[in-house]
KEKE-3310 file (N, C-alpha, C; in steps of 0.2 Angstrom, whole numbers, plus 5000, padded with zeros to 4 digits):
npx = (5351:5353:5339:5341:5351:5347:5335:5343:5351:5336:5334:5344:5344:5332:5335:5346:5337:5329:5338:5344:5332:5327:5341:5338:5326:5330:5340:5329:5327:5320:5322:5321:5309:5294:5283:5283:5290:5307:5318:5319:5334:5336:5341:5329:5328:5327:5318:5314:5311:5298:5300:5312:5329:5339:5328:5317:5304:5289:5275:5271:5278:5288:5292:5299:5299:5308:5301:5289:5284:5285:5271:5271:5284:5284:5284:5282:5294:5303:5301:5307:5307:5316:5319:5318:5334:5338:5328:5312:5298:5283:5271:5260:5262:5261:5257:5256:5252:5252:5259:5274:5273:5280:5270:5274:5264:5264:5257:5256:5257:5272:5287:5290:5301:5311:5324:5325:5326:5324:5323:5324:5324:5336:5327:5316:5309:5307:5294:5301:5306:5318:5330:5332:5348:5356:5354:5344:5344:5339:5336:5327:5322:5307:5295:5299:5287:5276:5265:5251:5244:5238:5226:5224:5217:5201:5195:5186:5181:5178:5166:5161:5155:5158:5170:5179:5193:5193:5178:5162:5156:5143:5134:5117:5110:5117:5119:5121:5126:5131:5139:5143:5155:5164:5180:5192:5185:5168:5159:5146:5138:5125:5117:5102:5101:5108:5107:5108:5112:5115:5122:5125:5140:5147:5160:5159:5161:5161:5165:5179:5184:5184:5191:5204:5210:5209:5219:5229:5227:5229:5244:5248:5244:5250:5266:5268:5280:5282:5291:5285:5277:5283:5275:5268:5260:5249:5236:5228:5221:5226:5229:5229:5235:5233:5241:5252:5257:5266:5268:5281:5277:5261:5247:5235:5221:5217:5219:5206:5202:5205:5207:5204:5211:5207:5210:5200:5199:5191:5198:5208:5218:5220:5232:5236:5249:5250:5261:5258:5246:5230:5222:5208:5200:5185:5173:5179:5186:5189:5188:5180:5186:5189:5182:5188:5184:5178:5177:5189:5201:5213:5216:5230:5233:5244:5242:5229:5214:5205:5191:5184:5170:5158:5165:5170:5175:5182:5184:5192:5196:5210:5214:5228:5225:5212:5200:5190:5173:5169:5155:5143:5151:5154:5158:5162:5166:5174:5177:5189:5197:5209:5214:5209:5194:5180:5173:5158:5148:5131:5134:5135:5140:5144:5147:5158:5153:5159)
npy = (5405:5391:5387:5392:5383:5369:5371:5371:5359:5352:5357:5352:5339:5336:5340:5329:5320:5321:5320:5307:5299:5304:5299:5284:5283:5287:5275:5264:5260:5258:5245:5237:5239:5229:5231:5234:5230:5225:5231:5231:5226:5217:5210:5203:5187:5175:5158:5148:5142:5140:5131:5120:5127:5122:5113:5103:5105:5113:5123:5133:5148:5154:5162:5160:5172:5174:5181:5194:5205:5219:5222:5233:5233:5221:5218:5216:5223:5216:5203:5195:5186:5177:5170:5160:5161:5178:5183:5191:5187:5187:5191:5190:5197:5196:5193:5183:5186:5175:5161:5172:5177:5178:5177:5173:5171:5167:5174:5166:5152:5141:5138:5121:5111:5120:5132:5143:5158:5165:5179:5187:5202:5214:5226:5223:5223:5220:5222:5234:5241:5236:5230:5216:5207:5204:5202:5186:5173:5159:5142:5135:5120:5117:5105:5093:5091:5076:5070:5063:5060:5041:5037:5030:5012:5011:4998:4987:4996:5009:5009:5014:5027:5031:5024:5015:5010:5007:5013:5020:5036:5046:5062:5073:5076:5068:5063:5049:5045:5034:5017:5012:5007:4997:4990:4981:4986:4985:4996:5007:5021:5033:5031:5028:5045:5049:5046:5034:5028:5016:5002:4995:4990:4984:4975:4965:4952:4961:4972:4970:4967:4980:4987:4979:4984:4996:4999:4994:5004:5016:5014:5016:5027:5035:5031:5034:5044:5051:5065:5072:5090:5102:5105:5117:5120:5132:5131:5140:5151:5146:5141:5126:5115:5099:5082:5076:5080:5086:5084:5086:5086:5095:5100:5115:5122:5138:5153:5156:5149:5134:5130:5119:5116:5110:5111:5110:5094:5084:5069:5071:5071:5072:5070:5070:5069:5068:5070:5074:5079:5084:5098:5109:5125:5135:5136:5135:5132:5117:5121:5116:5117:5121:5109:5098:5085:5078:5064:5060:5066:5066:5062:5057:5054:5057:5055:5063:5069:5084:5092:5107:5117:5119:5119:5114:5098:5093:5078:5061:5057:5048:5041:5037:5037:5044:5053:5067:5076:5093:5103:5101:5103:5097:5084:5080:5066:5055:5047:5040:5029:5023:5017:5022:5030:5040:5053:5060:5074:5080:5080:5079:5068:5062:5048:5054:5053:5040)
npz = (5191:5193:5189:5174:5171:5173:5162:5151:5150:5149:5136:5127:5131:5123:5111:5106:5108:5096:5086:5088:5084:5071:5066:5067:5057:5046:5044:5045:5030:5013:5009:5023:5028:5034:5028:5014:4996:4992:4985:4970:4958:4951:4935:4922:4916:4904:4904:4898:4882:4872:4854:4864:4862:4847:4841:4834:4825:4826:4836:4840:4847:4860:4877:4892:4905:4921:4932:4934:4920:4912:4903:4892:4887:4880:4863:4846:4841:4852:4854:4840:4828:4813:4799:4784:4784:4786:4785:4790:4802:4801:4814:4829:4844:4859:4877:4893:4910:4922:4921:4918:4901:4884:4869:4852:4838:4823:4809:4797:4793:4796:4784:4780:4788:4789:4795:4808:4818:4836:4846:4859:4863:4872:4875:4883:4901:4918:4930:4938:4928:4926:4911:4902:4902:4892:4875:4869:4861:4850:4840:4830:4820:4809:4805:4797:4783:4783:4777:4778:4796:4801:4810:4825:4828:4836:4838:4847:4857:4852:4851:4865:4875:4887:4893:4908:4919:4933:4938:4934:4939:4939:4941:4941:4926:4916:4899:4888:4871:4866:4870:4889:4900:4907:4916:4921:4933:4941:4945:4942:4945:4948:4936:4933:4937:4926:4906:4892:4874:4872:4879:4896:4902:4913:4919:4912:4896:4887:4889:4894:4884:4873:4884:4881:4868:4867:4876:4865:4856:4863:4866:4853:4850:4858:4855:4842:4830:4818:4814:4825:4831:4842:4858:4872:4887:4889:4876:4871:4861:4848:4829:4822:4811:4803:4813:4822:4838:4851:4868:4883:4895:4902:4894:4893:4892:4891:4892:4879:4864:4857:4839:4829:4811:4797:4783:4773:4769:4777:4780:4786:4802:4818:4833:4848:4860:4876:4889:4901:4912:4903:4903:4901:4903:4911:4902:4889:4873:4860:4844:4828:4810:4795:4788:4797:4807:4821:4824:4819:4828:4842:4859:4867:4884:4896:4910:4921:4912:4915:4910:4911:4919:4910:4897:4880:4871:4858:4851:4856:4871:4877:4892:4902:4916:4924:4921:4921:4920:4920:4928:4917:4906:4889:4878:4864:4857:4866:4880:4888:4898:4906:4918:4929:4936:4926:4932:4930:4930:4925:4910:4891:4881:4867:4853:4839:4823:4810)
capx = (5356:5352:5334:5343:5355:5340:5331:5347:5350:5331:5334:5348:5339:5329:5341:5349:5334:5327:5343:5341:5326:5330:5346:5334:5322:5335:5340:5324:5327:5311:5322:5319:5301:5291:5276:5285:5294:5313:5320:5321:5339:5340:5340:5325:5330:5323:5323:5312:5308:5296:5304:5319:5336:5339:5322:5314:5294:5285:5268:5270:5285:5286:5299:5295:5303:5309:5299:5284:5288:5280:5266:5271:5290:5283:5279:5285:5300:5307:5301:5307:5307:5317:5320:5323:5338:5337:5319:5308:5293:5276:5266:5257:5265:5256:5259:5252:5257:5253:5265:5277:5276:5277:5270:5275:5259:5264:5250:5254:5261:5279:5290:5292:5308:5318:5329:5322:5328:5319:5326:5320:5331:5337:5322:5311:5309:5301:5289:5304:5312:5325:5330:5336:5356:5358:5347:5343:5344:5338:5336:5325:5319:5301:5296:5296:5281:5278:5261:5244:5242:5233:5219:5222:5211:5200:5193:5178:5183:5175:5157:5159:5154:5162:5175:5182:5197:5188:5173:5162:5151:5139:5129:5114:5106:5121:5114:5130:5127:5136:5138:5146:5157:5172:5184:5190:5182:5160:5155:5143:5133:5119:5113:5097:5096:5108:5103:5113:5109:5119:5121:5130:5143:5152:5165:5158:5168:5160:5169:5184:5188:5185:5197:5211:5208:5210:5227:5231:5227:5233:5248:5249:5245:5259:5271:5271:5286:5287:5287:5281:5277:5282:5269:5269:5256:5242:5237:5222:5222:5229:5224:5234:5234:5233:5248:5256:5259:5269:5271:5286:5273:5255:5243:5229:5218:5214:5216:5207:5198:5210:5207:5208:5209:5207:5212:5196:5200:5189:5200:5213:5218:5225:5237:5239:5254:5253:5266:5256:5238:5226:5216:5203:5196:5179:5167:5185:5183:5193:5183:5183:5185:5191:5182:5190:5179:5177:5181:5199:5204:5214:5219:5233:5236:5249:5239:5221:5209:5199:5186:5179:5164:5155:5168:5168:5180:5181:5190:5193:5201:5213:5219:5232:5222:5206:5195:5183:5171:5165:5147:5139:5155:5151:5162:5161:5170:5171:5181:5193:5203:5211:5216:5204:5189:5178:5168:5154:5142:5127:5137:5131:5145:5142:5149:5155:5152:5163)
capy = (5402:5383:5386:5391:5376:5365:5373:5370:5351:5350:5360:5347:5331:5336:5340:5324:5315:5321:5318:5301:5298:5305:5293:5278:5286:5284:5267:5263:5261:5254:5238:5236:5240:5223:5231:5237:5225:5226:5236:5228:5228:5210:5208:5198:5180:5170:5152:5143:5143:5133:5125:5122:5127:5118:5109:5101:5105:5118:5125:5141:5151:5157:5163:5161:5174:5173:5185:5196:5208:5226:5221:5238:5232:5213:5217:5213:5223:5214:5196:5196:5178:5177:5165:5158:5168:5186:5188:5193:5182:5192:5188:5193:5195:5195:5193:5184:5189:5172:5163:5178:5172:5179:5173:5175:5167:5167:5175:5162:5144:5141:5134:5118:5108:5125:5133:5151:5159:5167:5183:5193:5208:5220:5230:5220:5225:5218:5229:5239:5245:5231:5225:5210:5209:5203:5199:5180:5170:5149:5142:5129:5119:5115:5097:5093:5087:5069:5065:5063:5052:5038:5036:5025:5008:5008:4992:4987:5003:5013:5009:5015:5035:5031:5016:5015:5004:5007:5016:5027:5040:5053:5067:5074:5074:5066:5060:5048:5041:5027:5012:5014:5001:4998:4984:4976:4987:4987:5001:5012:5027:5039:5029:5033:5048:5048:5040:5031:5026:5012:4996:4998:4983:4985:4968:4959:4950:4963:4979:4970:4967:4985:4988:4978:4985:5006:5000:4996:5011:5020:5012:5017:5034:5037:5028:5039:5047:5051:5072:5075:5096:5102:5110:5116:5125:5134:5131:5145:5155:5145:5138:5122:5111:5091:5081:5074:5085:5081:5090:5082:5090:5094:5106:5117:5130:5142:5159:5158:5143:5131:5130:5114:5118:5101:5114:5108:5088:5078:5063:5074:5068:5074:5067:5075:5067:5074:5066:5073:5080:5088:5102:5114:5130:5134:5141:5135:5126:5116:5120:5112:5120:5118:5102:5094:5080:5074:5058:5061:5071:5060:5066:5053:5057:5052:5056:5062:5073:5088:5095:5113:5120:5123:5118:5109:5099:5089:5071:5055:5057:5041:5045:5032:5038:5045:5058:5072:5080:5096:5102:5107:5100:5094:5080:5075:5060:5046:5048:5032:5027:5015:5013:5026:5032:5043:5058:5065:5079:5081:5082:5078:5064:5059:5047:5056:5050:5038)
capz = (5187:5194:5185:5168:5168:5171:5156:5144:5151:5147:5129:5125:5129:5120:5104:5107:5107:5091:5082:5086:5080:5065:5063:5065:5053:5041:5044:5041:5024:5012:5011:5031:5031:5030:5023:5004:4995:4994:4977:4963:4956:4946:4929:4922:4914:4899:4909:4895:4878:4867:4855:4865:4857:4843:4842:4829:4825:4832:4831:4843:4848:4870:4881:4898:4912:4930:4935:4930:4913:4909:4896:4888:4884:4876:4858:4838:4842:4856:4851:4835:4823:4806:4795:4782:4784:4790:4784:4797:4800:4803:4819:4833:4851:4867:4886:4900:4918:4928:4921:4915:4898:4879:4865:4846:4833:4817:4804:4790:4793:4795:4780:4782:4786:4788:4800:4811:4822:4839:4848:4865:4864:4879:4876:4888:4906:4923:4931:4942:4927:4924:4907:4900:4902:4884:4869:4873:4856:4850:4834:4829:4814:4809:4804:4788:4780:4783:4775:4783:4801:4802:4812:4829:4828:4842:4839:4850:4863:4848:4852:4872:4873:4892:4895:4913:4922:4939:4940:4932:4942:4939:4945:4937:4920:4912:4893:4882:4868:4864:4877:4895:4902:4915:4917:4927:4938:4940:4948:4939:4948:4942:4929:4933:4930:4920:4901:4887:4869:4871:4884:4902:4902:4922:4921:4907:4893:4883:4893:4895:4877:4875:4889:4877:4861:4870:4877:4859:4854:4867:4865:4847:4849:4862:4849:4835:4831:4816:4813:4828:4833:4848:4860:4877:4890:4885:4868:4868:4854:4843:4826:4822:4805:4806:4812:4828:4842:4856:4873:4886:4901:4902:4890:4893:4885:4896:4888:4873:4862:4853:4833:4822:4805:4793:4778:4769:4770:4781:4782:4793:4808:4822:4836:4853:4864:4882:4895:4910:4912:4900:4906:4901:4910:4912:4898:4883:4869:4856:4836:4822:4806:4785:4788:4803:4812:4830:4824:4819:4834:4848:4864:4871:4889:4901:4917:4918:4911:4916:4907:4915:4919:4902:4892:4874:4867:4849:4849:4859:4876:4880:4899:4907:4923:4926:4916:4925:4914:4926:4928:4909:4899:4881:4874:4856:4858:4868:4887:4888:4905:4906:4925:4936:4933:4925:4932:4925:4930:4920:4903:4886:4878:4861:4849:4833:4817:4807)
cpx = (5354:5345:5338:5348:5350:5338:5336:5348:5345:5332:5340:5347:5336:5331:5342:5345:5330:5331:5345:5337:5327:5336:5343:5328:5326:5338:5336:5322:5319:5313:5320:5313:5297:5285:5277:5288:5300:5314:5325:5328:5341:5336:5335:5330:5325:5325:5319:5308:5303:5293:5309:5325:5337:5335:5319:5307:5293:5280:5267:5277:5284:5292:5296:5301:5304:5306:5294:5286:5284:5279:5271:5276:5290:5280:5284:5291:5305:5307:5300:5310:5310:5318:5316:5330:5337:5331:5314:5302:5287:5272:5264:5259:5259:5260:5253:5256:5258:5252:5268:5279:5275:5276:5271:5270:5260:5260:5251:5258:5269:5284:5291:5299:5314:5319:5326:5326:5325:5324:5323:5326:5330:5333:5316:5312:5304:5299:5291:5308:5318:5324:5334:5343:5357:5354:5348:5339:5342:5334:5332:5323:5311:5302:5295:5291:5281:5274:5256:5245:5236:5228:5221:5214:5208:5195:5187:5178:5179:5167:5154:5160:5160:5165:5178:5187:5194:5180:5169:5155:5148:5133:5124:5112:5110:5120:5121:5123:5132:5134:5144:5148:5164:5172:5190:5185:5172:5156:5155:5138:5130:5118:5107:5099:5099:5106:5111:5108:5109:5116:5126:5133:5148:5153:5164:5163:5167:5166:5176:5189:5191:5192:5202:5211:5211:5217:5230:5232:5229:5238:5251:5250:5251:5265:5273:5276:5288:5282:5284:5282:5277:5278:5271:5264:5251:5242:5231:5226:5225:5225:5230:5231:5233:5241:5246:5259:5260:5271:5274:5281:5264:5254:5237:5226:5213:5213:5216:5206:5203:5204:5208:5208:5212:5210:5208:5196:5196:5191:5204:5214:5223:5226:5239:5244:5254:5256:5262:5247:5237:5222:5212:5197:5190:5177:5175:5184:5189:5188:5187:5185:5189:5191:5184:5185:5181:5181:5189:5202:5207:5217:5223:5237:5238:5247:5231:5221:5206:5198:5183:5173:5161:5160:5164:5172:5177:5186:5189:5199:5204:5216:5221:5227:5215:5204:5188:5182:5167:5157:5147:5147:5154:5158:5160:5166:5169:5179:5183:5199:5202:5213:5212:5199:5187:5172:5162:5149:5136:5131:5134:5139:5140:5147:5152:5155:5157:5164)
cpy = (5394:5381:5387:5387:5370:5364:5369:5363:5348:5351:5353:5342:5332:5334:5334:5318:5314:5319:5310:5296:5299:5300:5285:5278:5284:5278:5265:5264:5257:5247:5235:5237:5234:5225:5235:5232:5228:5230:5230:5229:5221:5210:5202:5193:5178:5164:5150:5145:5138:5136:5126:5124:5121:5111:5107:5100:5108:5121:5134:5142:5156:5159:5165:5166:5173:5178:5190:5201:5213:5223:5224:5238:5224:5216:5215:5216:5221:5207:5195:5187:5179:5170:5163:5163:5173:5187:5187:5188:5188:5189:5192:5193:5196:5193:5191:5183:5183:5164:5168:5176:5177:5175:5177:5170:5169:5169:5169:5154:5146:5136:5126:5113:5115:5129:5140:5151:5164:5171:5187:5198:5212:5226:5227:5220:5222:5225:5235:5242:5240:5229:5221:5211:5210:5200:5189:5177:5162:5151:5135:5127:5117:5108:5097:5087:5079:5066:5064:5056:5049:5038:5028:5021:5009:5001:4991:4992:5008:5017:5011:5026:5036:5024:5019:5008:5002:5008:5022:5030:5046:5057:5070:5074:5073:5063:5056:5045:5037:5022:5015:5005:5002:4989:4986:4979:4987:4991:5007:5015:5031:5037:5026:5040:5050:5043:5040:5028:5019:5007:4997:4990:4985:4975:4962:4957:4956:4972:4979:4969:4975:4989:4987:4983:4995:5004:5001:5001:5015:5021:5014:5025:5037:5036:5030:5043:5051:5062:5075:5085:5097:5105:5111:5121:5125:5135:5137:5149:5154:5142:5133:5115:5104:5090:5078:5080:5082:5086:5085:5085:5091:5101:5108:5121:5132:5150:5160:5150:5141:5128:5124:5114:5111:5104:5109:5100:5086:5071:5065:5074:5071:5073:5069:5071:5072:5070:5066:5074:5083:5093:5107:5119:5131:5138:5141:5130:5124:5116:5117:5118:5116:5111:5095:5088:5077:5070:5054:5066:5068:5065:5060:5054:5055:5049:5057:5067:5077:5092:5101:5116:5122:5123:5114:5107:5093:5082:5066:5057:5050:5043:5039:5031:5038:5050:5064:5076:5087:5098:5105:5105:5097:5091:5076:5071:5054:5049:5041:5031:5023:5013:5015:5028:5038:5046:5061:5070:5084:5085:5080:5074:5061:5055:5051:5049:5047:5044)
cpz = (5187:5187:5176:5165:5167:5162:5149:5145:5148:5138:5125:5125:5122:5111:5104:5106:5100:5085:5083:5082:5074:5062:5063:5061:5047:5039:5044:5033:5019:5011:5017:5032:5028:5026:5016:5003:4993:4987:4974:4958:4950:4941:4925:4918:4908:4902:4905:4889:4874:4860:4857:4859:4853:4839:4836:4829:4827:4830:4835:4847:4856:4871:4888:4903:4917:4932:4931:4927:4914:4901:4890:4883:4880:4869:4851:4838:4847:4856:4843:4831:4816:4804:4788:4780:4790:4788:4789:4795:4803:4809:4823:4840:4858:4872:4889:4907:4920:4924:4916:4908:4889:4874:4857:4842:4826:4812:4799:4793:4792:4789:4782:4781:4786:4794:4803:4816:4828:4844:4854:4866:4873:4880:4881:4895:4911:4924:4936:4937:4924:4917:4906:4899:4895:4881:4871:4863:4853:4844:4835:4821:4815:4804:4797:4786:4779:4779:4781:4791:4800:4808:4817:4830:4836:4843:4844:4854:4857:4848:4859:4871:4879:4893:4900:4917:4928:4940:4936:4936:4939:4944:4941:4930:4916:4906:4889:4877:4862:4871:4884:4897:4906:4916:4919:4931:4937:4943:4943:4944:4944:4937:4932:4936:4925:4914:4898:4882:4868:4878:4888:4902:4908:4921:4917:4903:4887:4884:4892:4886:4874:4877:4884:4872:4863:4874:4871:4860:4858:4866:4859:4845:4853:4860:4844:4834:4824:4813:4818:4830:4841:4852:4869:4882:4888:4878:4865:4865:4849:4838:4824:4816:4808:4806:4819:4832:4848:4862:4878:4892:4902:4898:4895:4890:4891:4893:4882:4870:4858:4846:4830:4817:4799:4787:4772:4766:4777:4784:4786:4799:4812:4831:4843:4859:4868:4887:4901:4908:4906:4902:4902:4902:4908:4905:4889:4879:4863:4849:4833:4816:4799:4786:4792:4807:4819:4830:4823:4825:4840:4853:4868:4880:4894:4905:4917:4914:4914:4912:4911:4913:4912:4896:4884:4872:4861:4852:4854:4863:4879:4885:4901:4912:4921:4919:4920:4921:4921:4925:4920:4904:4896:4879:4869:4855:4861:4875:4888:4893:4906:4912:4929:4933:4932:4928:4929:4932:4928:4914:4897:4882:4872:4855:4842:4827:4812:4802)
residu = (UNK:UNK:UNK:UNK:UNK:UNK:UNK:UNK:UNK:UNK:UNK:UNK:UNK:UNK:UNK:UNK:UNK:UNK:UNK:UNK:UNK:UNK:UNK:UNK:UNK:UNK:UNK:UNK:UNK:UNK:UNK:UNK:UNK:UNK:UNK:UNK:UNK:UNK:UNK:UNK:UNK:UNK:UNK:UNK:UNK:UNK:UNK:UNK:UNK:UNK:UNK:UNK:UNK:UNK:UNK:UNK:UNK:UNK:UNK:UNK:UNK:UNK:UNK:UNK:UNK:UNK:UNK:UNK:UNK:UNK:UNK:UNK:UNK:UNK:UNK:UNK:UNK:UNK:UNK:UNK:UNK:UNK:UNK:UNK:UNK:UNK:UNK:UNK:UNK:UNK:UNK:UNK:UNK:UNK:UNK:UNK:UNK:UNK:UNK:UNK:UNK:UNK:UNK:UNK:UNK:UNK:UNK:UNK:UNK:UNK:UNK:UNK:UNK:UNK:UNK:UNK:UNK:UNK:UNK:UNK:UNK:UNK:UNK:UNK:UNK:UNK:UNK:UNK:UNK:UNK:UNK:UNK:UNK:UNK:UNK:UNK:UNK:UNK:UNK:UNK:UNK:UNK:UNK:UNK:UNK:UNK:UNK:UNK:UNK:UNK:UNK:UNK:UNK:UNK:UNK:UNK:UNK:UNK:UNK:UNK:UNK:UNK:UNK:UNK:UNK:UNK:UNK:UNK:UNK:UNK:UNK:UNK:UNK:UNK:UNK:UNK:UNK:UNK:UNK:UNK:UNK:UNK:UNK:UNK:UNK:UNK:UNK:UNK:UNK:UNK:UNK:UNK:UNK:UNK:UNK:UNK:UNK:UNK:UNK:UNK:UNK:UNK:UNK:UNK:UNK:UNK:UNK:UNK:UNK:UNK:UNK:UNK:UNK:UNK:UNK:UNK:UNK:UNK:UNK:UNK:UNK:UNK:UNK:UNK:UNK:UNK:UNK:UNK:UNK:UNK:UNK:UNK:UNK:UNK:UNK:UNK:UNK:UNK:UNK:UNK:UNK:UNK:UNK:UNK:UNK:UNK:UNK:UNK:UNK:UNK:UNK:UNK:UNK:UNK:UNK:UNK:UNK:UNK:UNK:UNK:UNK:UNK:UNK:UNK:UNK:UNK:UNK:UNK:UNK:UNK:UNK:UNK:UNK:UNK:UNK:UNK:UNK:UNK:UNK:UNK:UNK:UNK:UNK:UNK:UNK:UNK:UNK:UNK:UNK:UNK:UNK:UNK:UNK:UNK:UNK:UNK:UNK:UNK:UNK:UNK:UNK:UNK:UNK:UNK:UNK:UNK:UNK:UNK:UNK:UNK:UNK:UNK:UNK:UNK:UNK:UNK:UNK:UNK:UNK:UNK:UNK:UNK:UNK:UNK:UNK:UNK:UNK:UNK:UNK:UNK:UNK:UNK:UNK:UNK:UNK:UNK:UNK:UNK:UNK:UNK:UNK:UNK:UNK:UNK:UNK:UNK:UNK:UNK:UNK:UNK:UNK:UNK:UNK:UNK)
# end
């Protein structure tokens, strides 16, 4: 008898210990396991559009989310554009994941000077499932036609392929031509082996006039006001008329070559206002086309410049700051910084052509 109480004492630990386990098996829910992420319960967000609400100009249409979206629910039915009125606008939608962002392209130019309106409806979903609480609506106008820009003077600054405030450096078999020069500052490196067509001017009176003459203009191109189009982000994949373009932030062109299209005009000039940096990724390119030229292309920029590995871009970069062209970058233009200096890495800078 003593041996068969044992045995049941033993049989009921037993019981007793398994039904514990089991009630901490359960309370181990998959929010408590650090190695799954928690369950997704919250409704994505539209936390920025470009152009903001009620914006005037605009050359491409976004909606950025809090939080990463299922590709599969971004398309022409859930970012939807009308106007003038209720008439639908034709475009092309896309999604990029990092940041959560879509984008609406327009196939034909947008009227201008008139009223549209831009919609992410409740059909949009992150990637657990959740959709949008309620369609998510902003209205903007586009600029109205102002008339060609002029063309900032750059005065003696015209003739330097590279002009630097500080310093300009390079690394391997970097070729400019035009002339090289820095003021106040007089340090030039790697010239040998890099060459120039032109004449190297470190601190001269010849640099430093230069130097004034690319603040002007500097100055000039940051000044423009009138009609400006608003921009923001990445600009790859687009193609974009002449004009003034203005981003309160920094640009890049990362997914995807940016387009200039001169619309078979030669003299058309085009204007770029960036508040912070400008950047572009490795092996990405800004073209010309319907006759567009190098020489009308300005890039006015807050802060610096970087140029990526094997890029290419078109126009005259003005950096408050600095300028780095990375290795195998092609600049048709002229690289112009005004307080820091310019990097190079055997790249190929060329004057264009008046």
């Amino acid at each position: 008898m003593k041996q068969l109480s044992a045995d049941r004492r033993f049989r009921g630990a037993a019981i007793l210990s398994c039904a514990l386990l089991l009630v901490a098996i359960a309370a181990c829910s998959d929010d408590d396991d650090p190695t799954r992420p928690p369950s997704d319960t919250t409704a994505p967000t539209v936390i920025t559009t470009n152009p903001g609400h009620n914006a005037i100009g605009v050359a491409v249409i976004t909606a950025a989310f809090s939080e990463s979206m299922d590709p599969a629910s971004i398309s022409s039915s859930t970012l939807i554009v009308t106007g003038p009125g209720a008439s639908a606008v034709n475009g092309i939608v896309s999604y990029t994941s990092s940041p959560p962002i879509a984008r609406f392209t327009p196939t034909a130019a947008l009227a201008a000077g008139t009223a549209y309106s831009a919609t992410v409806t409740t059909g949009v979903e992150d990637l657990a499932g959740n959709a949008l609480a309620t369609d998510y609506q902003w209205n903007f106008t586009t600029a109205v036609t102002s008339g060609p820009q002029a063309a900032p003077d750059l005065g003696a600054a015209g003739d330097f392929a590279v002009l630097a405030g500080s310093s300009v450096t390079s690394s391997g078999a970097t070729a400019l031509t035009g002339d090289l020069g820095v003021s106040p500052g007089t340090s030039v490196t790697g010239f040998p082996p890099g060459t120039m067509t032109g004449t190297r001017h470190a601190g001269d009176a010849a640099s430093a006039t230069a130097m004034a003459n690319l603040t002007v203009a500097y100055n000039d191109a940051a000044g423009r006001t009138l009609a400006p189009v608003a921009l923001a982000g990445n600009l790859g994949g687009l193609t974009l008329p002449p004009g003034l373009y203005k981003s309160t932030s920094s640009l890049e062109i990362s997914s995807g070559n940016l387009t200039l299209d001169a619309g078979g005009n030669p003299d058309a000039v085009f204007i770029f206002q960036v508040a912070s940096t400008f950047t572009t990724m490795s092996g990405r390119a800004v073209i010309l086309s319907g006759d567009a030229q190098a020489a009308n292309v300005y890039w006015q920029v807050g802060s610096s410049a970087t140029l990526g590995t094997s890029s290419t871009v078109n126009g005259t970069i003005m950096a408050d700051q600095s300028i780095t062209l990375n290795t195998g970058a092609v600049l048709n233009g002229r690289a112009l910084a005004r307080i820091g200096g310019v990097t190079l890495a055997g790249n190929a800078i060329v004057i264009p052509a008046p």
